[in-house]
SEFIZA-3560 file (N, C-alpha, C; in Angstrom, 3 decimals):
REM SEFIZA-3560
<numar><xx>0.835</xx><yy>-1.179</yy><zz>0.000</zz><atom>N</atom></numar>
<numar><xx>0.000</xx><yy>0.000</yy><zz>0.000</zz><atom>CA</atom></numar>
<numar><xx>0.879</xx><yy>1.241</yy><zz>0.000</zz><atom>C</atom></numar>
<numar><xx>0.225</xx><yy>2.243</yy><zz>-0.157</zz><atom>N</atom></numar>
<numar><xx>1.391</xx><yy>3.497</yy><zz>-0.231</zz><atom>CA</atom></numar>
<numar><xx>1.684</xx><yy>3.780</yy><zz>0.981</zz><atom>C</atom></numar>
<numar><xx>2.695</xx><yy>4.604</yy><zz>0.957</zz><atom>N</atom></numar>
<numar><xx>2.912</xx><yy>5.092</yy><zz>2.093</zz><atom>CA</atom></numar>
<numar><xx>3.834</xx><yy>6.389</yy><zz>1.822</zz><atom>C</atom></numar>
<numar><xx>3.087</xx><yy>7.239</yy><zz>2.711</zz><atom>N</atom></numar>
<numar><xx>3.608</xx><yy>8.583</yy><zz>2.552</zz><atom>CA</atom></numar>
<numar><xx>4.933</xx><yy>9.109</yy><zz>2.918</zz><atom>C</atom></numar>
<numar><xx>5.518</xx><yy>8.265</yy><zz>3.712</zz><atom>N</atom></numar>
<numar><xx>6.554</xx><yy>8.614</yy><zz>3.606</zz><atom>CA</atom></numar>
<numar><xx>8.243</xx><yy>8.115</yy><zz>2.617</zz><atom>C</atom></numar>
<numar><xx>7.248</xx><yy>7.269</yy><zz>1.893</zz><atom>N</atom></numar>
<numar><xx>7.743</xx><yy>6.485</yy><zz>0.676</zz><atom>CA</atom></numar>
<numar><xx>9.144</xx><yy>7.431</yy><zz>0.006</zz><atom>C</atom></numar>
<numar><xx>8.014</xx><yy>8.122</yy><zz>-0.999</zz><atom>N</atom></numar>
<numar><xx>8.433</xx><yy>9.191</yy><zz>-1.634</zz><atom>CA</atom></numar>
<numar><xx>9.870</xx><yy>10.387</yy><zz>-1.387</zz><atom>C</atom></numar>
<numar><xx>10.237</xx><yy>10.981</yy><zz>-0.060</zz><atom>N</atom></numar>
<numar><xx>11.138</xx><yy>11.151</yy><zz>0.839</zz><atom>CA</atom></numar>
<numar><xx>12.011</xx><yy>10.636</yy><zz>0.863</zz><atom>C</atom></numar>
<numar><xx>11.982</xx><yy>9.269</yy><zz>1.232</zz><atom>N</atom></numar>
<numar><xx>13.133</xx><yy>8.526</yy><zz>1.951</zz><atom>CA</atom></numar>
<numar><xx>13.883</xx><yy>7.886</yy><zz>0.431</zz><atom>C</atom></numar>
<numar><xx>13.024</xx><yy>7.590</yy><zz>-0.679</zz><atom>N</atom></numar>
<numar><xx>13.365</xx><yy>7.543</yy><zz>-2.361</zz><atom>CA</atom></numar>
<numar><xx>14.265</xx><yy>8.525</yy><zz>-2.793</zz><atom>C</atom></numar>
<numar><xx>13.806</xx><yy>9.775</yy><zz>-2.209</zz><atom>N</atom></numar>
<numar><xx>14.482</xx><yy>11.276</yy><zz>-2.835</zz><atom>CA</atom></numar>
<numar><xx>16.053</xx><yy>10.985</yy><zz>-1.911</zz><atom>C</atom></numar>
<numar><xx>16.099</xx><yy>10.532</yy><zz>-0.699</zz><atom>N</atom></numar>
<numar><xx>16.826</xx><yy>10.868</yy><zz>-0.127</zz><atom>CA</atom></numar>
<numar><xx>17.957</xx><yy>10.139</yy><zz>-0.491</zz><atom>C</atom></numar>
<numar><xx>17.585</xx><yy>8.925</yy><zz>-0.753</zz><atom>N</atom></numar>
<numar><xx>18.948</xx><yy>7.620</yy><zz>-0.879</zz><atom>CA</atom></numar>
<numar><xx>18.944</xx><yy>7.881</yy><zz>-2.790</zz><atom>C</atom></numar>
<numar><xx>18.598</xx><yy>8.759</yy><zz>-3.436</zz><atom>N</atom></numar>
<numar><xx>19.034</xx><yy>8.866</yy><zz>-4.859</zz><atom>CA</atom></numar>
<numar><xx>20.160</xx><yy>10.161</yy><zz>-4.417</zz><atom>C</atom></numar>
<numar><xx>20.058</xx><yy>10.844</yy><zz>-3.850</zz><atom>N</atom></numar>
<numar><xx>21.226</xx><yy>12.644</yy><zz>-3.278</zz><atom>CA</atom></numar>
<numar><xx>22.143</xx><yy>11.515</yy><zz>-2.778</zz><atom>C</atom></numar>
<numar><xx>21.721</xx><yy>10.547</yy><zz>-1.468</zz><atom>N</atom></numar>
<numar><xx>23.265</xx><yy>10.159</yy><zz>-0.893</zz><atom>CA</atom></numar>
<numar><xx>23.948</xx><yy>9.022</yy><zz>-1.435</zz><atom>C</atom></numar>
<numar><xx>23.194</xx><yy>8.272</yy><zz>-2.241</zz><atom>N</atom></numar>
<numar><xx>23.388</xx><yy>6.983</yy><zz>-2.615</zz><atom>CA</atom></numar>
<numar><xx>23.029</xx><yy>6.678</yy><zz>-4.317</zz><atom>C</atom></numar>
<numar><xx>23.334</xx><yy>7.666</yy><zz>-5.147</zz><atom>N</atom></numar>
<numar><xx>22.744</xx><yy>7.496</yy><zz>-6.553</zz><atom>CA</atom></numar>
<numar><xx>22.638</xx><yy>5.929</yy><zz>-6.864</zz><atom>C</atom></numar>
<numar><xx>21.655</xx><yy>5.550</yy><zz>-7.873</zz><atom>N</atom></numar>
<numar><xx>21.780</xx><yy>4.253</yy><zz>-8.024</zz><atom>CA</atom></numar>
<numar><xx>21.182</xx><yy>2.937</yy><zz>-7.000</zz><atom>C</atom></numar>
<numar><xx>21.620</xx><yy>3.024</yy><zz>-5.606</zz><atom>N</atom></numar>
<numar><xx>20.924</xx><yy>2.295</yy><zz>-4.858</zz><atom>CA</atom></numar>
<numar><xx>19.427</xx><yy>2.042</yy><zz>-4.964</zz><atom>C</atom></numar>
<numar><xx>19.071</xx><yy>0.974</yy><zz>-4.513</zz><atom>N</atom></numar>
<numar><xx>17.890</xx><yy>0.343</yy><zz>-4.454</zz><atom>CA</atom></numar>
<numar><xx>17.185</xx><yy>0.538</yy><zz>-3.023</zz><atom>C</atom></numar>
<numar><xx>16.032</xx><yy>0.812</yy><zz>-3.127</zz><atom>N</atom></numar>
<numar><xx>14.935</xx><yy>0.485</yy><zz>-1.482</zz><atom>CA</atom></numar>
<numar><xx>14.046</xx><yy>-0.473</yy><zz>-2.148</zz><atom>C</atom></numar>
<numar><xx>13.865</xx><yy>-1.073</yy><zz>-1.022</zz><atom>N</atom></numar>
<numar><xx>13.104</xx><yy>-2.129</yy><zz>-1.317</zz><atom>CA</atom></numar>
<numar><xx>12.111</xx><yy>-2.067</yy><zz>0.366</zz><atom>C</atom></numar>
<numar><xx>10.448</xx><yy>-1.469</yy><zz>-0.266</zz><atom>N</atom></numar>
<numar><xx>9.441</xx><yy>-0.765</yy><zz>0.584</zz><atom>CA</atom></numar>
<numar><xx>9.188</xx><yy>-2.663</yy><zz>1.511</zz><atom>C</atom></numar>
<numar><xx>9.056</xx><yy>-2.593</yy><zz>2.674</zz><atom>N</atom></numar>
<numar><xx>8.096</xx><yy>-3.542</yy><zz>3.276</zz><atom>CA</atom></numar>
<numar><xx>7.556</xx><yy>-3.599</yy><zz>4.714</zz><atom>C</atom></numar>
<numar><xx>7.027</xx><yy>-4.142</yy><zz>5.303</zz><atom>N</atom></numar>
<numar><xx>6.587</xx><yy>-3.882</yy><zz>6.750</zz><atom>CA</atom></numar>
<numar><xx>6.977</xx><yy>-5.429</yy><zz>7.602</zz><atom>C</atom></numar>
<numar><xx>7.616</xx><yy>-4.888</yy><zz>8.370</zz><atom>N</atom></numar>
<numar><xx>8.130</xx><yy>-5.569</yy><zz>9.492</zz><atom>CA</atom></numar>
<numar><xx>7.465</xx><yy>-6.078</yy><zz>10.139</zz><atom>C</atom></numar>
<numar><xx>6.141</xx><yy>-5.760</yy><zz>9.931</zz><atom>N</atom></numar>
<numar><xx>5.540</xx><yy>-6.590</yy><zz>11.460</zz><atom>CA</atom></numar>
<numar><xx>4.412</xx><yy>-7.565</yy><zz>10.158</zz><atom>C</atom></numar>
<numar><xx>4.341</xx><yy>-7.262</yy><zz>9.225</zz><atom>N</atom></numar>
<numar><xx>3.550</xx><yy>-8.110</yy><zz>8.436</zz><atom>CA</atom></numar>
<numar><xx>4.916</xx><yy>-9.054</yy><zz>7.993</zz><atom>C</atom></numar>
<numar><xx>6.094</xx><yy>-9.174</yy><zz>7.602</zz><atom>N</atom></numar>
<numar><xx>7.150</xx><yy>-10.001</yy><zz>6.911</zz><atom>CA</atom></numar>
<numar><xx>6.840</xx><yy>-10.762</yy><zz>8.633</zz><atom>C</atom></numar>
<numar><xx>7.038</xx><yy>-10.476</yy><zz>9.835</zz><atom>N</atom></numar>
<numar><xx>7.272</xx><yy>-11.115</yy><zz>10.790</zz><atom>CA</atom></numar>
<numar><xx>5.733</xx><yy>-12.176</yy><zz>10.928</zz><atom>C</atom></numar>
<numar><xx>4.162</xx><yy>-11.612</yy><zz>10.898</zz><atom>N</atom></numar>
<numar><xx>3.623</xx><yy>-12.358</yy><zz>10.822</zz><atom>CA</atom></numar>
<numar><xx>3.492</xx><yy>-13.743</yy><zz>9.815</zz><atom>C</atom></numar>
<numar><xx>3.858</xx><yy>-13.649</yy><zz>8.651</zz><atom>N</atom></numar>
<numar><xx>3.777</xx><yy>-14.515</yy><zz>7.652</zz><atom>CA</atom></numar>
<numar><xx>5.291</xx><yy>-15.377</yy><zz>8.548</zz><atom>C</atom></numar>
<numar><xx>6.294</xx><yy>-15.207</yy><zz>8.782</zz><atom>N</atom></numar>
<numar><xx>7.295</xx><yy>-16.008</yy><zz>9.397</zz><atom>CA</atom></numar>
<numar><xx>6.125</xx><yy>-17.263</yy><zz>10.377</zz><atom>C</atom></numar>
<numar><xx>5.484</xx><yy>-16.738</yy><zz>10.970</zz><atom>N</atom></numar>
<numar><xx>5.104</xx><yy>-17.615</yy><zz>11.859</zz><atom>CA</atom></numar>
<numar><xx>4.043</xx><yy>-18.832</yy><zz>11.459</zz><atom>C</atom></numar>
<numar><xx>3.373</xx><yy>-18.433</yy><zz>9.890</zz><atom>N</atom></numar>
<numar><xx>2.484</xx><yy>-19.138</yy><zz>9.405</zz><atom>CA</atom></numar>
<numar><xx>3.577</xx><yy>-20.488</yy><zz>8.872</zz><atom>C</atom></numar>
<numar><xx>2.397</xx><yy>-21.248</yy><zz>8.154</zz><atom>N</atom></numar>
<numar><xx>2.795</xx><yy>-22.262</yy><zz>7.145</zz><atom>CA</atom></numar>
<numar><xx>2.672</xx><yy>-21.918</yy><zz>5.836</zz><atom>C</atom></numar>
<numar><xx>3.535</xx><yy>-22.948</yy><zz>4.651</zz><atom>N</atom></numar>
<numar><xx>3.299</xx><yy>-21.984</yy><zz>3.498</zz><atom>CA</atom></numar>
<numar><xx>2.128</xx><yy>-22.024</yy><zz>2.866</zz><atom>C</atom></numar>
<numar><xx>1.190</xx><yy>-22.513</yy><zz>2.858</zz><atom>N</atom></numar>
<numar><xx>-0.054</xx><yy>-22.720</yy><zz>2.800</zz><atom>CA</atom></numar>
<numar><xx>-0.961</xx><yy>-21.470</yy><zz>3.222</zz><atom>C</atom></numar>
<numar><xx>-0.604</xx><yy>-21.467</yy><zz>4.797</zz><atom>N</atom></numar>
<numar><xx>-1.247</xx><yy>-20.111</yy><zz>5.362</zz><atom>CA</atom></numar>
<numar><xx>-1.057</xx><yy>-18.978</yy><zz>5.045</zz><atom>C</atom></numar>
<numar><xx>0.440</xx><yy>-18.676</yy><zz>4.387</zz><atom>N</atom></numar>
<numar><xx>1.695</xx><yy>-17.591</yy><zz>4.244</zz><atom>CA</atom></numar>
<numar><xx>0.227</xx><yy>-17.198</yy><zz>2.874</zz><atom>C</atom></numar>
<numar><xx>0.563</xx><yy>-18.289</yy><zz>1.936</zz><atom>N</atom></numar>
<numar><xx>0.096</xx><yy>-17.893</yy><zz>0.692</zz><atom>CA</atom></numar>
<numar><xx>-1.430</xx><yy>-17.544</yy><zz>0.937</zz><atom>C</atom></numar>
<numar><xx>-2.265</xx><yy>-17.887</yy><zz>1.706</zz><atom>N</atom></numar>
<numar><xx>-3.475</xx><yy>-18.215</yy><zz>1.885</zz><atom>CA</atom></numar>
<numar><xx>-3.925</xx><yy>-16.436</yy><zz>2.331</zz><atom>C</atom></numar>
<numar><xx>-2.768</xx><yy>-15.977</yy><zz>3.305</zz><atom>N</atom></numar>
<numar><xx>-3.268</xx><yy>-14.620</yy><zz>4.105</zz><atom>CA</atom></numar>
<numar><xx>-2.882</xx><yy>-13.699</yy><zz>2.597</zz><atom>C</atom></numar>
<numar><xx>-1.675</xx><yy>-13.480</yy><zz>2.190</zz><atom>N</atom></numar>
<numar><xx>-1.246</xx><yy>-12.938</yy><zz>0.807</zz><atom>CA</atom></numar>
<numar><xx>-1.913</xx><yy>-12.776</yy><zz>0.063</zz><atom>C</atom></numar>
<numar><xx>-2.582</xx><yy>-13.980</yy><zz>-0.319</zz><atom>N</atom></numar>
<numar><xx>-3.787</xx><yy>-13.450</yy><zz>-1.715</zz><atom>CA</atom></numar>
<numar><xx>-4.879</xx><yy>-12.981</yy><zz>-1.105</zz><atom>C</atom></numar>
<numar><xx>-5.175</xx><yy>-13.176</yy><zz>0.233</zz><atom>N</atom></numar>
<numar><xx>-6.229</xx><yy>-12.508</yy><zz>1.023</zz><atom>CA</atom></numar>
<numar><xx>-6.703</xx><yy>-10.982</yy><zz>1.067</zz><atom>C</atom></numar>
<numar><xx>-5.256</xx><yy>-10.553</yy><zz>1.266</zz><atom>N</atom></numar>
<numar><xx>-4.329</xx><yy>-9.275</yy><zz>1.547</zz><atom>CA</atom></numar>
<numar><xx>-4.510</xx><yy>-8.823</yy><zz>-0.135</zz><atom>C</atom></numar>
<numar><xx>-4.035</xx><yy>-9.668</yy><zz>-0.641</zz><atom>N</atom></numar>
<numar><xx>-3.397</xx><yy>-8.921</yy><zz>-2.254</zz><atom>CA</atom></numar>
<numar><xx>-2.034</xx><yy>-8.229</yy><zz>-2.512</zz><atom>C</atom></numar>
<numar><xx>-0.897</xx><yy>-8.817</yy><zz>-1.635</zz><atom>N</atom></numar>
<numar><xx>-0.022</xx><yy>-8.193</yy><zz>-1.169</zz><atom>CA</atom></numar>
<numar><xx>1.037</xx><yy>-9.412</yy><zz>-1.624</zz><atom>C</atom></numar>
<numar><xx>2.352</xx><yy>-9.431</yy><zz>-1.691</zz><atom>N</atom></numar>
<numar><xx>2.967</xx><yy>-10.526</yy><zz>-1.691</zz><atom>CA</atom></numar>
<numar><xx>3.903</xx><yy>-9.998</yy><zz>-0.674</zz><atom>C</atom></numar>
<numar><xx>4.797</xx><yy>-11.193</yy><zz>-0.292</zz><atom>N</atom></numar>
<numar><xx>6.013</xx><yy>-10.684</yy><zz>0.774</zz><atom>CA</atom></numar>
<numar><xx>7.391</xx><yy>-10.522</yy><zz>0.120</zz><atom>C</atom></numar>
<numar><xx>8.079</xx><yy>-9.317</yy><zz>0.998</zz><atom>N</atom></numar>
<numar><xx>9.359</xx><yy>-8.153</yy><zz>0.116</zz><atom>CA</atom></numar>
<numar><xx>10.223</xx><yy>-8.924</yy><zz>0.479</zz><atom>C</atom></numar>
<numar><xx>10.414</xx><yy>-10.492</yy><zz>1.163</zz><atom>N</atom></numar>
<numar><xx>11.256</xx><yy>-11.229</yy><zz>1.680</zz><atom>CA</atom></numar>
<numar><xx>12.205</xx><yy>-11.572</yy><zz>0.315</zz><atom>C</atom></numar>
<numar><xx>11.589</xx><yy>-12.681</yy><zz>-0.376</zz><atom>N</atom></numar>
<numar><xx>12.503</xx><yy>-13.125</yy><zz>-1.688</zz><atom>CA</atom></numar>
<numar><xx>13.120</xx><yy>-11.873</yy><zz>-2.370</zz><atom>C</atom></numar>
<numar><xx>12.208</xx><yy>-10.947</yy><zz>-2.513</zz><atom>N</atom></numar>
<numar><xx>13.165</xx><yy>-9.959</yy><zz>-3.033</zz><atom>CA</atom></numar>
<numar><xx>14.764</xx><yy>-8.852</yy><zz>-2.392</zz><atom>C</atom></numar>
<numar><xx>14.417</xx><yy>-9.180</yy><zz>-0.983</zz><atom>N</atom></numar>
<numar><xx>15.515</xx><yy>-8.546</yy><zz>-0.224</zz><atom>CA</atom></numar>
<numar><xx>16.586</xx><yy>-9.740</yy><zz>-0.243</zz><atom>C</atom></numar>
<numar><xx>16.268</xx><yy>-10.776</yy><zz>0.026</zz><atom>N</atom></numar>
<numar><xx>17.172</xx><yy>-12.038</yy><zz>0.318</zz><atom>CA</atom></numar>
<numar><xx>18.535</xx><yy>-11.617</yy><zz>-1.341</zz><atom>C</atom></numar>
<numar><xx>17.616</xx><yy>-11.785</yy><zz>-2.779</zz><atom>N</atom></numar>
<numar><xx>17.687</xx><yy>-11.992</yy><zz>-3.617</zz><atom>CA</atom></numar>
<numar><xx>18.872</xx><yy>-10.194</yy><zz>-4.264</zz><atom>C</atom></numar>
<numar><xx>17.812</xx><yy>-9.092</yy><zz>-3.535</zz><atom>N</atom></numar>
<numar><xx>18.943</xx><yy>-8.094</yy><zz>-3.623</zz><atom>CA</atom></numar>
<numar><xx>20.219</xx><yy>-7.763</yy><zz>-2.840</zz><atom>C</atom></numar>
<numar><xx>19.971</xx><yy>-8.777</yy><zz>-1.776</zz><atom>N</atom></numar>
<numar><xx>20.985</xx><yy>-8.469</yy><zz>-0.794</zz><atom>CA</atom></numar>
<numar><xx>22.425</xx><yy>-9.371</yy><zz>-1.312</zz><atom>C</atom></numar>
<numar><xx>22.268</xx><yy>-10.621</yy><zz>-1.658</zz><atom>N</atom></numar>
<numar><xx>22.788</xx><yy>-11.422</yy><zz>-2.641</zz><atom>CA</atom></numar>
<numar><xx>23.095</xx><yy>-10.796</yy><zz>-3.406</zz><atom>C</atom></numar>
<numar><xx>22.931</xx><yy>-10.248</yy><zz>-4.283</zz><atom>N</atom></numar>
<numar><xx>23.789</xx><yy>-9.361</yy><zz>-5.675</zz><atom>CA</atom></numar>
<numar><xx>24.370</xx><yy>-8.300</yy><zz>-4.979</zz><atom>C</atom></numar>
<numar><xx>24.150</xx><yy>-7.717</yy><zz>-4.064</zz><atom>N</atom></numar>
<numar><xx>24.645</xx><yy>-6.334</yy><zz>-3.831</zz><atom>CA</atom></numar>
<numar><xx>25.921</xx><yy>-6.456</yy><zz>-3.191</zz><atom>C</atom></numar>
<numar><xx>26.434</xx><yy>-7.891</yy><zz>-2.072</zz><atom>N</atom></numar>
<numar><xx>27.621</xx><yy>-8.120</yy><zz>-2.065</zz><atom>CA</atom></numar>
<numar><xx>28.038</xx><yy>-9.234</yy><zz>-2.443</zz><atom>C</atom></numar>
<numar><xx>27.518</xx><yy>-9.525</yy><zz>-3.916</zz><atom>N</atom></numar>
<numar><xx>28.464</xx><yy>-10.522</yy><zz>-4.948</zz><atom>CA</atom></numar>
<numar><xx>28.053</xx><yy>-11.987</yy><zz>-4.854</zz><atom>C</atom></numar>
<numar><xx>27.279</xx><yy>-12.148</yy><zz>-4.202</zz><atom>N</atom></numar>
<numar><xx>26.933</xx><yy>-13.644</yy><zz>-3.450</zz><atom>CA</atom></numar>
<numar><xx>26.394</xx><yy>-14.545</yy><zz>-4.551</zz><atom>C</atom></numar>
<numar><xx>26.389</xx><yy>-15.861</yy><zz>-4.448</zz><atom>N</atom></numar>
<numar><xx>25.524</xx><yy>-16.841</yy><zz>-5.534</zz><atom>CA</atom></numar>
<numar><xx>25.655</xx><yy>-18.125</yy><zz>-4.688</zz><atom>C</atom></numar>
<numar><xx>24.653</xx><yy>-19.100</yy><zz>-4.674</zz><atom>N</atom></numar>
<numar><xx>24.212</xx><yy>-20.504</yy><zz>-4.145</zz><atom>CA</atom></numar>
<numar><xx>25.151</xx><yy>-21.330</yy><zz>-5.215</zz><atom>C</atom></numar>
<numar><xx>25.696</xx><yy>-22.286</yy><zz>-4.358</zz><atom>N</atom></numar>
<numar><xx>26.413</xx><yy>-23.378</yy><zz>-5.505</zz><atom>CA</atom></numar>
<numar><xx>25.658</xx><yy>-24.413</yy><zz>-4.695</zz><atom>C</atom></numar>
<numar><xx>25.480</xx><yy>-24.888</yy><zz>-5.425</zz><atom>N</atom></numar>
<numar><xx>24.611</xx><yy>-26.564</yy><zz>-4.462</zz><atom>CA</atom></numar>
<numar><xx>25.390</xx><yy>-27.976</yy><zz>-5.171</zz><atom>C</atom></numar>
<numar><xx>25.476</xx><yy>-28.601</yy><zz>-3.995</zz><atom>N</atom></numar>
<numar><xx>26.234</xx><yy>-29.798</yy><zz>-4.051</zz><atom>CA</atom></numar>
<numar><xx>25.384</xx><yy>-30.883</yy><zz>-4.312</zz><atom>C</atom></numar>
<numar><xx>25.453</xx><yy>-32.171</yy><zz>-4.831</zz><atom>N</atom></numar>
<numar><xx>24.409</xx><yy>-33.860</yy><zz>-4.423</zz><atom>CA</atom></numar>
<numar><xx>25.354</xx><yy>-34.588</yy><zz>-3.698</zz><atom>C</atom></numar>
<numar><xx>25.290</xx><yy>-35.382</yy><zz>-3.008</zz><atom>N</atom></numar>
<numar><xx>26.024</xx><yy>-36.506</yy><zz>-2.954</zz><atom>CA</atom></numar>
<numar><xx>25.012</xx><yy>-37.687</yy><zz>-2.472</zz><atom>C</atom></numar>
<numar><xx>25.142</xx><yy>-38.907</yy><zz>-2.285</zz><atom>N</atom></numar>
<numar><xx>23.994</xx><yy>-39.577</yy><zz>-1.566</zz><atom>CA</atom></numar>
<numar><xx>23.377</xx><yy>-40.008</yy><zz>-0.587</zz><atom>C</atom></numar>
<numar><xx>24.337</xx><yy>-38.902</yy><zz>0.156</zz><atom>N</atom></numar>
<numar><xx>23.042</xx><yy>-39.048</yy><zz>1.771</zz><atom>CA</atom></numar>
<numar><xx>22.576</xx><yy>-37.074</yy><zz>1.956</zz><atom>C</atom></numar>
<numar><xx>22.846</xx><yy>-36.024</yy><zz>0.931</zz><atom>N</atom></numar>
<numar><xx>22.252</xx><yy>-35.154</yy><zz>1.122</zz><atom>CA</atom></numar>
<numar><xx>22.425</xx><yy>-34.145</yy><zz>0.252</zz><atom>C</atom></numar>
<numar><xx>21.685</xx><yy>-33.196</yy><zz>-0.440</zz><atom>N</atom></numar>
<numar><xx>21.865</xx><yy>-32.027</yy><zz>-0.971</zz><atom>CA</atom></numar>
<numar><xx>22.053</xx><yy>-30.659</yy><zz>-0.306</zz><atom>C</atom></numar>
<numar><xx>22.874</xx><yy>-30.204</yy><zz>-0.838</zz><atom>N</atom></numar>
<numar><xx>22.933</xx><yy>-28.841</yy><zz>-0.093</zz><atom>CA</atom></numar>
<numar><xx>23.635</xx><yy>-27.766</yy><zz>-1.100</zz><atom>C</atom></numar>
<numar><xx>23.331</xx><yy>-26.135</yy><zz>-0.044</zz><atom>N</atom></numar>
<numar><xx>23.234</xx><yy>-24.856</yy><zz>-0.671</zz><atom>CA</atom></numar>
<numar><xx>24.255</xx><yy>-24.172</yy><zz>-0.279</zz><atom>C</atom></numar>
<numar><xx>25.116</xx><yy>-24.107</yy><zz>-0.948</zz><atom>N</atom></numar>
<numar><xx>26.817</xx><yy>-22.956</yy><zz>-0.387</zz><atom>CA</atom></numar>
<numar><xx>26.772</xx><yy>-21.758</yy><zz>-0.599</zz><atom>C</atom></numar>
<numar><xx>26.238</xx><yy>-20.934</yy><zz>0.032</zz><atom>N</atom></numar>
<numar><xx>26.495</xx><yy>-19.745</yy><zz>-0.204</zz><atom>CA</atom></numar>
<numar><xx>28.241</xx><yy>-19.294</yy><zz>-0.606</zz><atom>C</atom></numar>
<numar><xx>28.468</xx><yy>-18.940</yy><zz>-1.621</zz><atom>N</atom></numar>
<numar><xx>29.774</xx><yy>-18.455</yy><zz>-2.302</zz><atom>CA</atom></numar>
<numar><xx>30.172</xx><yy>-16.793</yy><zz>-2.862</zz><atom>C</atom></numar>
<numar><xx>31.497</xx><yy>-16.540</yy><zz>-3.256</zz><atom>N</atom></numar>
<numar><xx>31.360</xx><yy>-15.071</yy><zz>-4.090</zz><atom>CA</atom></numar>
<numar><xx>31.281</xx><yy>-15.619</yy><zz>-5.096</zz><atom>C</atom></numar>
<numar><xx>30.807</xx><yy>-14.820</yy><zz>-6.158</zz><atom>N</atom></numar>
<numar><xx>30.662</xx><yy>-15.046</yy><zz>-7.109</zz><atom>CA</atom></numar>
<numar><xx>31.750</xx><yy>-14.399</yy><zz>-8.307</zz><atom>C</atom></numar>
<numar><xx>31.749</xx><yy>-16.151</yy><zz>-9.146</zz><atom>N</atom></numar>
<numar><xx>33.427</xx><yy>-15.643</yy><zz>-9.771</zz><atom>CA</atom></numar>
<numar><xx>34.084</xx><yy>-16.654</yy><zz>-9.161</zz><atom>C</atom></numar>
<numar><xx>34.372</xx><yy>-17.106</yy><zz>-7.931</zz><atom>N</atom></numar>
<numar><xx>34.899</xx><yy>-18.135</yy><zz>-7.230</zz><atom>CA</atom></numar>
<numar><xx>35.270</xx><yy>-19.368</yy><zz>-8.143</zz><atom>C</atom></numar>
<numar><xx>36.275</xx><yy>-19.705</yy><zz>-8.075</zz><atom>N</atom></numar>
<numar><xx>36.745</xx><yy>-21.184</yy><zz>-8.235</zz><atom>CA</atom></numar>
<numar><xx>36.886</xx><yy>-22.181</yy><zz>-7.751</zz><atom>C</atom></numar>
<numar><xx>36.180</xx><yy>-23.730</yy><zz>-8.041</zz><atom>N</atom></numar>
<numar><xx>36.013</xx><yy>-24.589</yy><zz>-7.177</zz><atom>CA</atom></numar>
<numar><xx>37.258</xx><yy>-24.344</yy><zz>-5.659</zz><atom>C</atom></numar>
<numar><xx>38.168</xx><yy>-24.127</yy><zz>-6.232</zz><atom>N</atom></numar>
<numar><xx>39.358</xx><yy>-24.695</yy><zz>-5.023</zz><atom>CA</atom></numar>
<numar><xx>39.112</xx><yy>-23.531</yy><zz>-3.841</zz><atom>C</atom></numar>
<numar><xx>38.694</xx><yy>-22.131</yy><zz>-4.561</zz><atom>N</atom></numar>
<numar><xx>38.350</xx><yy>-21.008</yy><zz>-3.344</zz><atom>CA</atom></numar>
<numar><xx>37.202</xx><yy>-21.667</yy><zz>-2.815</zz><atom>C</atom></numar>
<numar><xx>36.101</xx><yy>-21.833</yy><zz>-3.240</zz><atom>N</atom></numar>
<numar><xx>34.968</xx><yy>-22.008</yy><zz>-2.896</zz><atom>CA</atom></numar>
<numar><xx>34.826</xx><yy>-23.465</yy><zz>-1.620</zz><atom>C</atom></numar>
<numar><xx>36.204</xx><yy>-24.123</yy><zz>-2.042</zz><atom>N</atom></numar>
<numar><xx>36.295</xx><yy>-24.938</yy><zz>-1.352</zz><atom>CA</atom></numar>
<numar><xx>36.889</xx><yy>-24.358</yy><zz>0.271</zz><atom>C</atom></numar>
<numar><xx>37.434</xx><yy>-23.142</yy><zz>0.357</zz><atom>N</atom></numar>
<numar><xx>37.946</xx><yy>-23.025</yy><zz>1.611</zz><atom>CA</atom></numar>
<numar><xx>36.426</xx><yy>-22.582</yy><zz>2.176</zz><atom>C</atom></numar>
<numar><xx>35.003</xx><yy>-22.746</yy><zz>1.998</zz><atom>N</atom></numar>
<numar><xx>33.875</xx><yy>-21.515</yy><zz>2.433</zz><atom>CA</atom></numar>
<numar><xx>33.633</xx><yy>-22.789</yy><zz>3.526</zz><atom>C</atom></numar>
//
């Protein structure tokens, strides 16, 4: 929804921060959906008509200091390495 003080705080981080990104959301609604299931998460959301600014902060915060997921298989588990990006197996191997 809007919010009035939107507009401002936009003007302000383009003067100190040209280029940077805001990314608008509410804290106490990102905190309620934490506590649901994803079922419920999605269920209150389309309720709302709103989606949550979560994936997108996770996702800008990740590019903004270089970051990328390398994911491993082996056969007792999969998993997600957070890495820099650019990394070479043998760096990536000291993470």
């Amino acid at each position: 929804k809007k919010n009035k003080f939107l507009k401002g705080i936009f003007d302000w981080v383009q003067v100190n921060a040209p280029g940077a990104s805001i990314i608008p959301y509410c804290g106490a609604f990102e905190n309620d959906l934490i506590e649901l299931d994803a079922a419920e998460t999605e269920a209150k959301c389309k309720e709302l008509e709103v989606t949550s600014a979560l994936p997108k902060i996770i996702r800008t915060a990740f590019t903004v200091v270089n970051l990328i997921l390398f994911y491993t298989a082996g056969p007792d588990e999969v998993r997600a390495w957070i890495i820099r990006k650019g990394y070479k197996a043998p760096q990536a191997a000291g993470v």
